[in-house]
N, CA and C atoms as an extended XYZ file, in Angstrom:
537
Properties=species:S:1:pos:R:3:atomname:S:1:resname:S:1:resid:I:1 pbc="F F F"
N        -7.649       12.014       -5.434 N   UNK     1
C        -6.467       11.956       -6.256 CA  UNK     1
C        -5.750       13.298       -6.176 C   UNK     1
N        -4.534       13.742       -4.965 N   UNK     2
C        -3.579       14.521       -5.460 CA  UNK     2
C        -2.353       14.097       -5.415 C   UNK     2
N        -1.680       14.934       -5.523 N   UNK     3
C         0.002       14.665       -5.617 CA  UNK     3
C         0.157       14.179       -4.709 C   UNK     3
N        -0.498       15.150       -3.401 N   UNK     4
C         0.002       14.415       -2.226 CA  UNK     4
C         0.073       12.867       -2.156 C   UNK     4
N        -1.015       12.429       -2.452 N   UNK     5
C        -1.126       10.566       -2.246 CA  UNK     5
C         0.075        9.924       -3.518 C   UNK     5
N         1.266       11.030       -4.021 N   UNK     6
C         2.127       10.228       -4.925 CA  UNK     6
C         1.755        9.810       -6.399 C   UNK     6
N         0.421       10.055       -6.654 N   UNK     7
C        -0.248        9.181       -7.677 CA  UNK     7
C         0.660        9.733       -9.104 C   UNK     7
N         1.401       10.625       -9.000 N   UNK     8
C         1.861       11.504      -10.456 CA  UNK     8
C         3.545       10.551      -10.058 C   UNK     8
N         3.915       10.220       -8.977 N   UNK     9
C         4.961        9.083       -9.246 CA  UNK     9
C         4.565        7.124       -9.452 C   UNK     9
N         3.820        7.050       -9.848 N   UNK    10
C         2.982        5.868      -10.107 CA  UNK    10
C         3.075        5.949      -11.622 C   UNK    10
N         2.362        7.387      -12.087 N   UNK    11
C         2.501        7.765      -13.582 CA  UNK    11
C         3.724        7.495      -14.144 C   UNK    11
N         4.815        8.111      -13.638 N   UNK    12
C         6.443        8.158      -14.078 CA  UNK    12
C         6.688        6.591      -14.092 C   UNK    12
N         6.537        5.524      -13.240 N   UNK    13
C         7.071        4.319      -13.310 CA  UNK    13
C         5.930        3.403      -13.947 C   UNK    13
N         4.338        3.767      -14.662 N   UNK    14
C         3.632        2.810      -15.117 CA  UNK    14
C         4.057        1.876      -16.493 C   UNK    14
N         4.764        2.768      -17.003 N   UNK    15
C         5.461        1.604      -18.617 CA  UNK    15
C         6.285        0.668      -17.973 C   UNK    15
N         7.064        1.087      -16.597 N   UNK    16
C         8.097       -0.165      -16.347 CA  UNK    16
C         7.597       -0.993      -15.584 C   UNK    16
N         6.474       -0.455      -14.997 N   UNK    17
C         5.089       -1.685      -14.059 CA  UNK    17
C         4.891       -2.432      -15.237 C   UNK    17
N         4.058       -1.864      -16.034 N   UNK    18
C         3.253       -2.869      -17.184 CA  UNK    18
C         4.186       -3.417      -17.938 C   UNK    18
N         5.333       -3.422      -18.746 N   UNK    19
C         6.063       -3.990      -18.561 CA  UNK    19
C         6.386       -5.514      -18.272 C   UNK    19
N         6.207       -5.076      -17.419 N   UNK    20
C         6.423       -7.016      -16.776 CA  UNK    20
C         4.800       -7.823      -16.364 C   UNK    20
N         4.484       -7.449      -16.996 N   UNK    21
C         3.113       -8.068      -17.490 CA  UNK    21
C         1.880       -7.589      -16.419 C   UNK    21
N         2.203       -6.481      -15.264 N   UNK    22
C         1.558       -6.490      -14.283 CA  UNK    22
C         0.388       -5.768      -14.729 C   UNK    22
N        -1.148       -5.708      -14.172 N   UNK    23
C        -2.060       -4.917      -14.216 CA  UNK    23
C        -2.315       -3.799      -13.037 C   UNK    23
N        -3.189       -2.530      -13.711 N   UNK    24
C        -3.053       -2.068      -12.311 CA  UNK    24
C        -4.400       -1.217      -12.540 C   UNK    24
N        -5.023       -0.533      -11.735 N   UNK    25
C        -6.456       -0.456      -11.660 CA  UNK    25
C        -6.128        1.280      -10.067 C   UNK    25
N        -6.800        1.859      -10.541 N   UNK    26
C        -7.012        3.342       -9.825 CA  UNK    26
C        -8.695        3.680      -10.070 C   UNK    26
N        -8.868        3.432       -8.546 N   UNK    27
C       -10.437        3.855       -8.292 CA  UNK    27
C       -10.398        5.342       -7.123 C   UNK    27
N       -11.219        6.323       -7.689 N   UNK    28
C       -10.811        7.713       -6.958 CA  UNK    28
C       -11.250        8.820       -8.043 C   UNK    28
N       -11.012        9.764       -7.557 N   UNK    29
C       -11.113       11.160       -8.179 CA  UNK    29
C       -10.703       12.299       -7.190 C   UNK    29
N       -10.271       13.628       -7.804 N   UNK    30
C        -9.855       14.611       -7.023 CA  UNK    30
C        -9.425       15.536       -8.721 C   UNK    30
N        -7.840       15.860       -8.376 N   UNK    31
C        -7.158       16.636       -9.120 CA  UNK    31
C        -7.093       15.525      -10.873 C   UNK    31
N        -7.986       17.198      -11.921 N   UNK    32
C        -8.184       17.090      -12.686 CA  UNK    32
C        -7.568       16.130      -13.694 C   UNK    32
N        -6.188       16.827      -13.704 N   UNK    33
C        -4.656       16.693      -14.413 CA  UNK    33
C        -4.468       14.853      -14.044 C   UNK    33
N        -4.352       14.888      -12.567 N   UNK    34
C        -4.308       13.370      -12.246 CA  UNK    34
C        -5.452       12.660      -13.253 C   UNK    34
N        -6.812       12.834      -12.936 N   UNK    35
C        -7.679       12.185      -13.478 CA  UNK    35
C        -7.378       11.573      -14.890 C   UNK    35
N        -7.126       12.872      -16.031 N   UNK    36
C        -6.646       12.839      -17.129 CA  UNK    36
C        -5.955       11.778      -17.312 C   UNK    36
N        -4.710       11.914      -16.755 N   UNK    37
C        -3.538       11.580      -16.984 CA  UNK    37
C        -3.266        9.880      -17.219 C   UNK    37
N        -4.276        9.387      -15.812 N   UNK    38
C        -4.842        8.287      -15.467 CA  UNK    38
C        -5.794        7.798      -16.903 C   UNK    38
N        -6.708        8.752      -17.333 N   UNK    39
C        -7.795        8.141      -18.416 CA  UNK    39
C        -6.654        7.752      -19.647 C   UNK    39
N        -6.039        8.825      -19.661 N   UNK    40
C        -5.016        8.237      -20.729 CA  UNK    40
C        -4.398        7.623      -20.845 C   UNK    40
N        -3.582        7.025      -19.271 N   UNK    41
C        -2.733        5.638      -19.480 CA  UNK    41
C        -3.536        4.233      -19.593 C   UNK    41
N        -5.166        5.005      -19.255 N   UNK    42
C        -6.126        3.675      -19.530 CA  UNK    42
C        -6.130        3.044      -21.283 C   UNK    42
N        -6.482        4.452      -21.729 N   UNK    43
C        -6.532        4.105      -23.180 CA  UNK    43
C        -4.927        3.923      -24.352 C   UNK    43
N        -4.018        3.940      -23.938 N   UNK    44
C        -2.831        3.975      -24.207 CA  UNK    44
C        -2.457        2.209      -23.607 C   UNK    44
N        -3.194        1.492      -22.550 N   UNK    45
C        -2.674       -0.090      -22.391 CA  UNK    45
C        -4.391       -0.362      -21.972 C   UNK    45
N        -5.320       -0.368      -22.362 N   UNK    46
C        -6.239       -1.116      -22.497 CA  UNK    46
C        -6.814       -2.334      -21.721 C   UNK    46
N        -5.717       -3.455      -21.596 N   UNK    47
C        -5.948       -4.308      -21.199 CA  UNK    47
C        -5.267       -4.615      -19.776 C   UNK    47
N        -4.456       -3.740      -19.836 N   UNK    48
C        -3.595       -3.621      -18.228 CA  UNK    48
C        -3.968       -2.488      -17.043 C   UNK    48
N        -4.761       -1.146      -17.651 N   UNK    49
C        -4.862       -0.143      -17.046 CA  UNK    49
C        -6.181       -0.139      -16.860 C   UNK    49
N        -6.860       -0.397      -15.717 N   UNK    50
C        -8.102        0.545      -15.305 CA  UNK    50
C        -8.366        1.804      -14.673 C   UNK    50
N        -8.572        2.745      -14.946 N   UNK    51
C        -8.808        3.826      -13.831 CA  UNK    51
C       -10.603        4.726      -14.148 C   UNK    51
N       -10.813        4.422      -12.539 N   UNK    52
C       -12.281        4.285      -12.428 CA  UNK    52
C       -12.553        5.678      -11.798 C   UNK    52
N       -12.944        6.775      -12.805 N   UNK    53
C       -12.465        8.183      -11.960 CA  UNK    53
C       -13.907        8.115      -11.406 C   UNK    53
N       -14.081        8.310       -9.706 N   UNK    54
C       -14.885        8.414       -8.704 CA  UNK    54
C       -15.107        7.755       -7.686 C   UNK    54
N       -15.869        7.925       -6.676 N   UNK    55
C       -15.559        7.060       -5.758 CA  UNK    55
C       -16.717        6.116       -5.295 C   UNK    55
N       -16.798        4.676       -4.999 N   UNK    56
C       -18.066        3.778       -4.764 CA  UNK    56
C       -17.186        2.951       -3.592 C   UNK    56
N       -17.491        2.804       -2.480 N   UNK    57
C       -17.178        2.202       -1.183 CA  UNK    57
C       -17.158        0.764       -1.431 C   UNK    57
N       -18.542        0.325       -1.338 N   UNK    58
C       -18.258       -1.328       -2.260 CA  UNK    58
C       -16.990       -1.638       -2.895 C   UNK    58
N       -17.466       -0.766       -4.207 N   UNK    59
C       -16.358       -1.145       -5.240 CA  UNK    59
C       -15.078       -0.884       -4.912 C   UNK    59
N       -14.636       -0.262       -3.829 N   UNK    60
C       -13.069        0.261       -3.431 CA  UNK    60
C       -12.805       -1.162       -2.640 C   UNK    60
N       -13.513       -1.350       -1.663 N   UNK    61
C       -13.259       -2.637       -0.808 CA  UNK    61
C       -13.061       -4.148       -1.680 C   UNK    61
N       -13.865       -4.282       -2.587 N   UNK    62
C       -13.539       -5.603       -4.219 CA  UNK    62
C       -12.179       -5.504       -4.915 C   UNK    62
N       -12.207       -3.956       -5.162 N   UNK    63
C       -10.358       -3.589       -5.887 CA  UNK    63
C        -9.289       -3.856       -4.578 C   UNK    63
N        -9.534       -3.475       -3.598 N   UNK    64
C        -8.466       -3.981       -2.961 CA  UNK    64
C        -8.353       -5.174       -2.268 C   UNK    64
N        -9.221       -5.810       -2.417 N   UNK    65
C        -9.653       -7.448       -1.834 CA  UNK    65
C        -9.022       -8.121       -2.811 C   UNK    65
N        -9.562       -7.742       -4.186 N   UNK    66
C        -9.045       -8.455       -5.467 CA  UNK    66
C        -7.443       -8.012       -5.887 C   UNK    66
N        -6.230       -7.578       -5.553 N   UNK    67
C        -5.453       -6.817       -5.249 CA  UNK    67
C        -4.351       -7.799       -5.125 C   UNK    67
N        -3.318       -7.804       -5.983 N   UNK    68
C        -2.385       -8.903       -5.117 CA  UNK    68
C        -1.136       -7.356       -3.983 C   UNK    68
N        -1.248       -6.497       -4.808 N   UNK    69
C        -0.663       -5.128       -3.761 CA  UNK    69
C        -1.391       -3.926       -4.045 C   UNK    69
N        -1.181       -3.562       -3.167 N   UNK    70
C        -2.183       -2.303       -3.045 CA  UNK    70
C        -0.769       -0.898       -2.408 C   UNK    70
N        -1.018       -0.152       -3.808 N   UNK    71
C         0.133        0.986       -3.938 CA  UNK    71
C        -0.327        2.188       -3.391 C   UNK    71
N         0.587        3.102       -2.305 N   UNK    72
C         0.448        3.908       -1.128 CA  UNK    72
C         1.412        4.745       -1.231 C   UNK    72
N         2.178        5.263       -2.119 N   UNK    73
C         3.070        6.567       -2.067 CA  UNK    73
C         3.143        7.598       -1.839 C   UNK    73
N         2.369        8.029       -0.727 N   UNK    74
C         1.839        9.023       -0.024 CA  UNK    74
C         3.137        9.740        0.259 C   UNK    74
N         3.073       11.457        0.030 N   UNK    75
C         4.377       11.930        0.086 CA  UNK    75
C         4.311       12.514        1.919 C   UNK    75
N         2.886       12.455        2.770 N   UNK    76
C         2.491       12.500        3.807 CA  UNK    76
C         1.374       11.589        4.097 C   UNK    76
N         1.212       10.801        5.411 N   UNK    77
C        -0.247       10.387        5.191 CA  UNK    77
C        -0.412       10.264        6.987 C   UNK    77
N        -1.120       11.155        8.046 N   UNK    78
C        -1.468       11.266        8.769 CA  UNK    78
C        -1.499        9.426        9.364 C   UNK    78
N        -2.671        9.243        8.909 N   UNK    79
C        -3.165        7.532        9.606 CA  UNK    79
C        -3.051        6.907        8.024 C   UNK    79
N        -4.060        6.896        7.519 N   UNK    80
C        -4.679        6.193        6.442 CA  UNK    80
C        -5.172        4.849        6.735 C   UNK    80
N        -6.272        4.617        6.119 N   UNK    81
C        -7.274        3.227        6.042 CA  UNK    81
C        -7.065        2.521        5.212 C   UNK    81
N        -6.429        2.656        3.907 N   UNK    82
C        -6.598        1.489        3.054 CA  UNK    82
C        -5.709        0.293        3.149 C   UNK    82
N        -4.318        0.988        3.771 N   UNK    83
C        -3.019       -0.092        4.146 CA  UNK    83
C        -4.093       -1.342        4.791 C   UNK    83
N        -5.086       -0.305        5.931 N   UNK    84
C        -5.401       -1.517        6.764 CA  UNK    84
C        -6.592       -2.112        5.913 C   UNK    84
N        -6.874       -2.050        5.342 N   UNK    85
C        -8.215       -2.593        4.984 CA  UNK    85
C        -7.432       -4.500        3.856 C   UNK    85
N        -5.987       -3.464        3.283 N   UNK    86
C        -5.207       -4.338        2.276 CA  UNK    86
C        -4.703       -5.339        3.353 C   UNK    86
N        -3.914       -4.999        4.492 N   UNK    87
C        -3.487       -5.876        5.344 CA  UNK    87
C        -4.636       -7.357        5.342 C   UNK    87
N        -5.513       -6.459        6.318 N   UNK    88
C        -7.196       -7.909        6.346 CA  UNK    88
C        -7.207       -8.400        5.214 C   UNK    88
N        -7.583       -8.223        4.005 N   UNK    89
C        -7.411       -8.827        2.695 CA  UNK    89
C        -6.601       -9.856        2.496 C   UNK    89
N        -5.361       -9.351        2.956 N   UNK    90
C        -4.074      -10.224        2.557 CA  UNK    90
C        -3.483       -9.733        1.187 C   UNK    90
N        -3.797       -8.543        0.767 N   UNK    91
C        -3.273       -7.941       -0.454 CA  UNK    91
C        -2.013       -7.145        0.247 C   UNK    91
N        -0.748       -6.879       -0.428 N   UNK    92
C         0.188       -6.863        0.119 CA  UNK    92
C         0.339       -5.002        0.081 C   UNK    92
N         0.269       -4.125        1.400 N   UNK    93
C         0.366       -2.714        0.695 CA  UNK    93
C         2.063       -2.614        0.515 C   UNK    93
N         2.141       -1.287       -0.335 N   UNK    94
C         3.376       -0.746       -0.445 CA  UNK    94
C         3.225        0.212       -0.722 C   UNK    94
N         3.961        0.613        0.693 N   UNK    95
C         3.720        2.539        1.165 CA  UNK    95
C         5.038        2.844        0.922 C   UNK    95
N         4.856        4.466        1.193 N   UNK    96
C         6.090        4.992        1.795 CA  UNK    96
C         5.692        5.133        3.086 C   UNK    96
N         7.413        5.451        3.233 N   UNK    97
C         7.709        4.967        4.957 CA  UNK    97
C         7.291        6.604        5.362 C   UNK    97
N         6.255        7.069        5.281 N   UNK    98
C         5.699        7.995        6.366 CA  UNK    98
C         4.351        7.764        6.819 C   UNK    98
N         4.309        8.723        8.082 N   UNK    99
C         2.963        8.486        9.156 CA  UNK    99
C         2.169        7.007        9.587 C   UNK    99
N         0.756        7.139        9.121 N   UNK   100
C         0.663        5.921        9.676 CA  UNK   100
C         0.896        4.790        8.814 C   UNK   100
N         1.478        5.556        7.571 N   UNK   101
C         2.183        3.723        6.288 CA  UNK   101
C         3.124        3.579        7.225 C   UNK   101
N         3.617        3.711        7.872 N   UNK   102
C         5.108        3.313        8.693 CA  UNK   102
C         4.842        3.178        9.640 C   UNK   102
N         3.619        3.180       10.095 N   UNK   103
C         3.276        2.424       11.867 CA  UNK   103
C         2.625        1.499       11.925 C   UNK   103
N         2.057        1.218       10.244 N   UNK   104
C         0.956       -0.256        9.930 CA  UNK   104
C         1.979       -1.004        9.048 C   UNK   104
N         3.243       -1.152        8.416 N   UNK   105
C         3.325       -1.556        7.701 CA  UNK   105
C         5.007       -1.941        7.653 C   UNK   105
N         4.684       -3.695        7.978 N   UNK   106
C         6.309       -3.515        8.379 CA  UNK   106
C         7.148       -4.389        6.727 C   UNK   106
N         8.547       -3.899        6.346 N   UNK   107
C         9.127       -4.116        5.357 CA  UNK   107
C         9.398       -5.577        5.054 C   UNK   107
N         9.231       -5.882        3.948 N   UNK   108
C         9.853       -7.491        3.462 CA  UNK   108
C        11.065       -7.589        3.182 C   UNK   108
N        12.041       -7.334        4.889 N   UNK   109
C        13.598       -7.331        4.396 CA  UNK   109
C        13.279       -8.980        4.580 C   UNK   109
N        14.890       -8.950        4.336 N   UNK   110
C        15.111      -10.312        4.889 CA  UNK   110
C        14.918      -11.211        6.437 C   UNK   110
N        15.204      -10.172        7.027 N   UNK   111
C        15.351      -10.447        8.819 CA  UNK   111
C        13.913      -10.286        8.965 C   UNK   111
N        12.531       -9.214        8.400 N   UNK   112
C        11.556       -9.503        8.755 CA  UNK   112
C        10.517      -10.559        8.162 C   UNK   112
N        11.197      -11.139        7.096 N   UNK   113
C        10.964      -12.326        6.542 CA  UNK   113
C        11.031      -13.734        7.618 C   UNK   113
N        12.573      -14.156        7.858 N   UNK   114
C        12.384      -14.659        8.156 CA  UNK   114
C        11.786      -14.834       10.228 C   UNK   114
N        11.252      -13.492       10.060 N   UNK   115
C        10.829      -13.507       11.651 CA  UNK   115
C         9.655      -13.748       11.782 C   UNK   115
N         8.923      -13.753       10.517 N   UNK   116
C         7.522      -14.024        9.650 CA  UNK   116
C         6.966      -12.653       10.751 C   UNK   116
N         7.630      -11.176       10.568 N   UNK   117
C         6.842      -10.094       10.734 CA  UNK   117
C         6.581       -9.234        9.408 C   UNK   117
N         7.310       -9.672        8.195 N   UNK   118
C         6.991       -8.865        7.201 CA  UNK   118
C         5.476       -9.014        6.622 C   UNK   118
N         4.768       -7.461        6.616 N   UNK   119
C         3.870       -7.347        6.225 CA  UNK   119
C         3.386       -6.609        4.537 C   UNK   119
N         4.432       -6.064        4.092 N   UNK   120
C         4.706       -5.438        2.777 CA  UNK   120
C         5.749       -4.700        2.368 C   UNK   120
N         5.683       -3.778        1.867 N   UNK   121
C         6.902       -3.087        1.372 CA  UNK   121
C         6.775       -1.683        1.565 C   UNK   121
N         7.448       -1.461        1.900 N   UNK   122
C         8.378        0.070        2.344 CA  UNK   122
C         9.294        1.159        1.435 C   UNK   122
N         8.981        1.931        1.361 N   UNK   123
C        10.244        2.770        0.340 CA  UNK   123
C        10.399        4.198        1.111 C   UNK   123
N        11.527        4.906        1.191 N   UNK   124
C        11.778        5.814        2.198 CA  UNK   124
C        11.525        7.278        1.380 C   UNK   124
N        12.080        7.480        0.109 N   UNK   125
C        11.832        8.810       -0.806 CA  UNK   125
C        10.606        8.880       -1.259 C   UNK   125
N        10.336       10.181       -1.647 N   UNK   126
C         9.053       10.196       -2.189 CA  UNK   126
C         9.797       10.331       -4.121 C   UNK   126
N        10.446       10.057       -4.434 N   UNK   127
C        10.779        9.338       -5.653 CA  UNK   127
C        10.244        8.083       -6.741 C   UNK   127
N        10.373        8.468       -7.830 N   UNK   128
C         9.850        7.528       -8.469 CA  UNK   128
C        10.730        5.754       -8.461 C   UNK   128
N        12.168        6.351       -8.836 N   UNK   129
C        12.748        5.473       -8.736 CA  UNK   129
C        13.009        4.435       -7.324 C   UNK   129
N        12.660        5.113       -6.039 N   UNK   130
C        12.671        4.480       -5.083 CA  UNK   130
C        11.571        3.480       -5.311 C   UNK   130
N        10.085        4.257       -5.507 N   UNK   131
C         8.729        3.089       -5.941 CA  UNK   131
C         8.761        2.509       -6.206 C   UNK   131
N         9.718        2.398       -7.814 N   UNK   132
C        10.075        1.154       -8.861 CA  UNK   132
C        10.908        0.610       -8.091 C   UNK   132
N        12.172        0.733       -7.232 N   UNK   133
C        12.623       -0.628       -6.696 CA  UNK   133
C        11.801       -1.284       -5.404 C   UNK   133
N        10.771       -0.829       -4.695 N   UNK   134
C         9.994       -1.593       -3.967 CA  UNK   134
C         9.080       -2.421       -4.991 C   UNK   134
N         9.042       -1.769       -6.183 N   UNK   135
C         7.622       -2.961       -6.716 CA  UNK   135
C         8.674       -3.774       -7.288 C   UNK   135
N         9.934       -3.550       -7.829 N   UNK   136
C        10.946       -4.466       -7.712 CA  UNK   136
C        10.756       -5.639       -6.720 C   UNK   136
N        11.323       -5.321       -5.529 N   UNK   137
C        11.227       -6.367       -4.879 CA  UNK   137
C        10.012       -6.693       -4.169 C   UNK   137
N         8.792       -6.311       -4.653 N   UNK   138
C         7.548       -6.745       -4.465 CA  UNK   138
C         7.348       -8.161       -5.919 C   UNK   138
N         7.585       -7.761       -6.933 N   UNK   139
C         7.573       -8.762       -7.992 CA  UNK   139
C         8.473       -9.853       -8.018 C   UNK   139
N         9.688       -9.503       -7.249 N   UNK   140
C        10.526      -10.398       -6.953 CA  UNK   140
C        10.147      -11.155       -5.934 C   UNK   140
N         9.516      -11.230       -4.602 N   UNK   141
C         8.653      -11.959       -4.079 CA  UNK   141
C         7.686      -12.337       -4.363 C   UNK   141
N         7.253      -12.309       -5.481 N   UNK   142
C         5.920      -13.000       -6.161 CA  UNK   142
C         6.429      -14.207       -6.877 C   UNK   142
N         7.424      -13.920       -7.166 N   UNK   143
C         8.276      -15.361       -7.801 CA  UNK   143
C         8.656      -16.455       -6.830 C   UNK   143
N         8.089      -16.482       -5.165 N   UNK   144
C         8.211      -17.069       -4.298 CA  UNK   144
C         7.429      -17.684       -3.576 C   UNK   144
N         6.307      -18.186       -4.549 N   UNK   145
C         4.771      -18.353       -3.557 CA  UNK   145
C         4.786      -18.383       -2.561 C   UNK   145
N         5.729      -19.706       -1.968 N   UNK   146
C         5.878      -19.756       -0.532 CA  UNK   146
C         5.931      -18.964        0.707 C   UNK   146
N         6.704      -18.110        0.118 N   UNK   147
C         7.507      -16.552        0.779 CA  UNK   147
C         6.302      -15.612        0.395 C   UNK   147
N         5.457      -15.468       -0.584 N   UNK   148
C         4.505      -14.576       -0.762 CA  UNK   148
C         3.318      -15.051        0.299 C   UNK   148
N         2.688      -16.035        0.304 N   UNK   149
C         1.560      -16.264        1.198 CA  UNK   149
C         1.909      -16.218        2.416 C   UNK   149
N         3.143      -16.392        2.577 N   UNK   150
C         3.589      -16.078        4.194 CA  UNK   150
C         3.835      -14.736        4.631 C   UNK   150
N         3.804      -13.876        3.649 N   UNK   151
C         4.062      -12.747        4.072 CA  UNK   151
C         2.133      -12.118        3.801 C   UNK   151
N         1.835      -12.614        3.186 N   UNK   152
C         0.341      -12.486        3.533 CA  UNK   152
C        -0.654      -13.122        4.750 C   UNK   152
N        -0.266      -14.258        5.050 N   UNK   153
C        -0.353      -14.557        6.479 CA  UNK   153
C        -0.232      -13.959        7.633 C   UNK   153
N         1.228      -13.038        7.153 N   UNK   154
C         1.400      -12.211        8.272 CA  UNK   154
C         0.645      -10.925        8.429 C   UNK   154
N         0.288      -10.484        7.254 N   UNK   155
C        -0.491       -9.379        7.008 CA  UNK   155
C        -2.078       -8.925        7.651 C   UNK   155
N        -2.318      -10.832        7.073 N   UNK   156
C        -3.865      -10.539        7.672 CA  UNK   156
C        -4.125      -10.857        9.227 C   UNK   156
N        -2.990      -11.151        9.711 N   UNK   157
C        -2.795      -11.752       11.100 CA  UNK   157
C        -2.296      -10.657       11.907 C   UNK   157
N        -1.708       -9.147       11.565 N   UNK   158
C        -1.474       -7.941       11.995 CA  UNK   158
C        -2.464       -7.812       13.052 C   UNK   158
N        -2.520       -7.377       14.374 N   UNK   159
C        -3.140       -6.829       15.019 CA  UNK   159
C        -3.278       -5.093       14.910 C   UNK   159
N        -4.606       -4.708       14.135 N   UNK   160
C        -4.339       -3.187       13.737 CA  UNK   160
C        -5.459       -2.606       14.943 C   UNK   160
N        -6.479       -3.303       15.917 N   UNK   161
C        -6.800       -2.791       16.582 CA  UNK   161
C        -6.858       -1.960       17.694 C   UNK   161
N        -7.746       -1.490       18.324 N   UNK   162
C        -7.632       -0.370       19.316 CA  UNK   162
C        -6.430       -0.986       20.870 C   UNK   162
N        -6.661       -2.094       20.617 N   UNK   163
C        -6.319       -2.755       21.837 CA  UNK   163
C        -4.983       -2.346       22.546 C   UNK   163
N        -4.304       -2.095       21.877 N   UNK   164
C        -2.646       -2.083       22.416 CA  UNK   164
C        -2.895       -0.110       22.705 C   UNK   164
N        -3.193        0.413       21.571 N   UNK   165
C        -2.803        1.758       21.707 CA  UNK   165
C        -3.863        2.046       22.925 C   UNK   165
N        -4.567        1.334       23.648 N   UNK   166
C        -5.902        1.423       24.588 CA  UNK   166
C        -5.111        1.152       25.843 C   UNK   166
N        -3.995        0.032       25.667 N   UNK   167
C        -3.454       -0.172       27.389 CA  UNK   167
C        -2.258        0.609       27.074 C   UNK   167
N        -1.237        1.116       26.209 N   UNK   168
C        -0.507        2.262       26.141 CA  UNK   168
C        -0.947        3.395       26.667 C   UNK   168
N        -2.841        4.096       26.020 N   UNK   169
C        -3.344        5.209       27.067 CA  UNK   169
C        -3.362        5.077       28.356 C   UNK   169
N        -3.460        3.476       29.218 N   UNK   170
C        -3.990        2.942       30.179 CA  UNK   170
C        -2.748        3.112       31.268 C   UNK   170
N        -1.681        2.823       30.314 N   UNK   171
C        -0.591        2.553       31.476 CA  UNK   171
C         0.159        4.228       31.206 C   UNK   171
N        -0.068        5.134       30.370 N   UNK   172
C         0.192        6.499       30.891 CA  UNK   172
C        -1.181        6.971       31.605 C   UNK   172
N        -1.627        7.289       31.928 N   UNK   173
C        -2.881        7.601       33.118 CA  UNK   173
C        -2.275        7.062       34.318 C   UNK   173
N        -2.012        5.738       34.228 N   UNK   174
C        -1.490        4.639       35.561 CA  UNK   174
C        -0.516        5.908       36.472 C   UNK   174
N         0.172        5.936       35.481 N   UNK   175
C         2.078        6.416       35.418 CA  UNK   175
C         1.679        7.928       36.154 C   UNK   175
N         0.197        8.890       35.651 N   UNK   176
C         0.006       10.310       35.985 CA  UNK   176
C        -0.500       10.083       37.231 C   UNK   176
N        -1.431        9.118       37.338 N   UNK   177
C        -1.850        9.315       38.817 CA  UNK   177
C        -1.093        8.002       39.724 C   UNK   177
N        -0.127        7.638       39.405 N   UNK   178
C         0.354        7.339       40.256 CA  UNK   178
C         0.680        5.750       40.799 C   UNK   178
N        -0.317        5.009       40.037 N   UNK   179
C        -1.043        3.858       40.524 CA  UNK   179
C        -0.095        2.508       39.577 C   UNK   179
């Protein structure tokens, strides 16, 4: 848990998450202040807020299995694993659009809707208010079963394996020596 992973803009938009009746659950530990901050929005909504300060592998893989989205506001994030772990699930992530949230994770516009490539949601600032309008139109596709399981279809149907970035190495080698 630091800033970096966004978690203190999650804080800023949790009354207008819960709100609309949503639950939300933080399994992790790191920075203190975060931790806190987290125990207190537990005990302040009770029945909507879990936060599980530490970390259990099992139990991370159940929270995001059990997950209808799995929140990624990373103000940097090199690769990251959990997008992919949410993808397989079929839990819907919603990153920001940097590093590897933006090379695993394609947006629920309209055009990637209906190309059935949308895999979740996207937000470009590291802002709060940007967050709140992706879980915007993350909740607003929940009002769409149809449109929601299809965009989970597409999710768990992502090819995130080695395979492609393996004949990309394959065909630059080709390209160096020649062949």
């Amino acid at each position: 848990m630091t800033r970096q992973k966004g978690l203190d803009l999650i804080l800023e938009i949790l009354p207008d998450l819960l709100s609309s009746g949503s639950q939300f659950v933080l399994l992790g530990s790191g920075d203190h202040d975060l931790e806190n901050a987290y125990r207190h929005a537990q005990s302040q909504y009770p029945d909507q807020v879990r936060a599980i300060i530490g970390y259990d592998e099992p139990l991370s893989h159940q929270v995001i299995a059990g997950a209808d989205v799995l929140m990624v506001p990373s103000r940097f994030e090199p690769c990251g694993l959990t997008q992919l772990y949410a993808l397989r699930y079929g839990t819907l992530p919603l990153v920001r659009n940097t590093g590897g949230l933006a090379d695993t994770v394609t947006d629920c516009s309209l055009e990637a809707i209906k190309r059935k490539e949308a895999t979740g949601f996207v937000f470009n600032e590291s802002h709060a208010a940007d967050l709140k309008s992706a879980i915007d139109r993350a909740l607003a596709l929940w009002d769409s079963p149809a449109q929601w399981q299809q965009v989970q279809k597409n999710a768990m149907a992502k090819d995130v394996s080695w395979q492609k970035s393996a004949e990309a190495y394959l065909n630059i080698y080709r390209r160096v020596l020649g062949r």
